[in-house]
C-alpha positions in Angstrom: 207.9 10.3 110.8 209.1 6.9 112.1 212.2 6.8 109.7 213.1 11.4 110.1 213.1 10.4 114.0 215.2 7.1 113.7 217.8 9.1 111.6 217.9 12.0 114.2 218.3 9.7 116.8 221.1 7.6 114.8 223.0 10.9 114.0 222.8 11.6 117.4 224.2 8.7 119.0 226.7 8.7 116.1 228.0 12.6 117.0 228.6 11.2 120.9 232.4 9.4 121.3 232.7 6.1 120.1 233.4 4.9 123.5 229.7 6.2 125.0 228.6 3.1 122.2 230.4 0.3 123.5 228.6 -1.3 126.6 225.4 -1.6 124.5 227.9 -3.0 121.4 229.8 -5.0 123.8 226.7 -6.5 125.7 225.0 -7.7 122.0 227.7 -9.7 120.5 228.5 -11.1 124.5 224.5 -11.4 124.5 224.7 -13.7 120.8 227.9 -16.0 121.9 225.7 -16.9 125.0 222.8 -17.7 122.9 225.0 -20.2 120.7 226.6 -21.5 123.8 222.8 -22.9 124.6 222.1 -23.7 121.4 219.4 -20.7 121.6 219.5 -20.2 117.3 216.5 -17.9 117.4 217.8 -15.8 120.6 221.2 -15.7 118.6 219.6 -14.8 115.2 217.7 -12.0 116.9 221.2 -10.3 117.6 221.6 -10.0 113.3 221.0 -7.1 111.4 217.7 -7.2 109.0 220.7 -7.7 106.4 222.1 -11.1 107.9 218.6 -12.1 109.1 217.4 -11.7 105.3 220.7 -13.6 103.6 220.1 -16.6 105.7 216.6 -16.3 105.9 216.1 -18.7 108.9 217.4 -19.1 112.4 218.5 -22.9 111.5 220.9 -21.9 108.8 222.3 -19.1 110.4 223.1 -21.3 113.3 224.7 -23.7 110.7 226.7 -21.3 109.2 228.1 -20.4 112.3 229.0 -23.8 113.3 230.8 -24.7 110.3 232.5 -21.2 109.7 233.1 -19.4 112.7 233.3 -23.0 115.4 235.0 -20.4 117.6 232.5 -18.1 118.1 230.2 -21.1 118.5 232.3 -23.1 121.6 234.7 -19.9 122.9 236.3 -21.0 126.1 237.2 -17.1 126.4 235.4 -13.9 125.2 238.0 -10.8 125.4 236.2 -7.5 124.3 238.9 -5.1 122.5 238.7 -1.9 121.0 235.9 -0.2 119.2 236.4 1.4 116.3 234.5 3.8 113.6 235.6 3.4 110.0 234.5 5.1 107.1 231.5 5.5 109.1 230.8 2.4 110.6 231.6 0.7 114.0 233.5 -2.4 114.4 234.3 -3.9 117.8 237.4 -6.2 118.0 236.9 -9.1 120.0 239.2 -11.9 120.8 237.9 -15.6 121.5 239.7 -18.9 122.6 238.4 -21.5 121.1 238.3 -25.1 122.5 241.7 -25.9 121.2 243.1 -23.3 123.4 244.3 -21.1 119.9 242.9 -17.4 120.4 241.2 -16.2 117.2 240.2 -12.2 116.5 236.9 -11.0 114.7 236.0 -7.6 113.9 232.2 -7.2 114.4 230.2 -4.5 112.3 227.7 -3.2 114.5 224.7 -1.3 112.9 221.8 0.5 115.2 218.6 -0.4 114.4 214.9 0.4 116.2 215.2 -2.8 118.2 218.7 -1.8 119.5 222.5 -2.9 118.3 222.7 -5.1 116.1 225.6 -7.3 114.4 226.0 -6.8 110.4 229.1 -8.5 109.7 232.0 -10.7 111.4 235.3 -10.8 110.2 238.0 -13.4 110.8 240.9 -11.5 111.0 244.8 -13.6 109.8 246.2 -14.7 113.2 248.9 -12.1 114.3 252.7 -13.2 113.4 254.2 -15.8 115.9 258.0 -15.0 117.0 260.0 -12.9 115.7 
């Protein structure tokens, strides 16, 4: 019963516009760079889909990966929320970040719902837009 009324309510919320998602989507990735800001790992790793939670397995090595491999995300000076976006099914929000270098960095962010709410699946580091023409 559980899982029929979790996919009702997920086809639901997928039939409304894209745009009725993306406070709540905007609010959980603004919600996880504030948790790695205070160096709040298991806030942070609560934000992670049951897919990201189970690859890293613990709330110290997800914090580690995201030190080493996303440092941006990690230390943003600036959080810009861009567009949100459903393809092939799925919902990515663009986001743009400074980091502490002052260069401005943009990640596409896979959002899944889950019972506990949004949640992140994936980040991707998109190439840094052509400079001058």
């Amino acid at each position: 019963m559980r899982i029929t009324l979790y996919a009702v309510l997920t086809a639901i919320c997928l039939a409304f516009p894209v745009s009725a998602q993306e406070g709540p989507i905007q609010s959980t990735i603004q919600a996880q760079i504030d948790a790695f800001q205070a160096d709040d790992f298991a806030k942070a790793f609560s934000y992670a889909s049951p897919n990201i939670k189970g690859l890293f397995g613990t709330a110290e090595n997800f914090g580690a990966m995201v030190k080493n491999g996303y440092p941006m995300v990690y230390r943003p000076t600036e959080v810009e929320m861009q567009d949100l976006r459903e393809i092939a099914g799925n919902l990515w929000q663009r986001v743009r970040v400074v980091d502490q270098e002052g260069r401005a960095h943009l990640l596409d962010y896979m959002m899944v719902e889950t019972p506990e709410g949004w949640q992140i699946n994936a980040v991707q580091l998109l190439p840094a837009p052509d400079v001058g023409v």
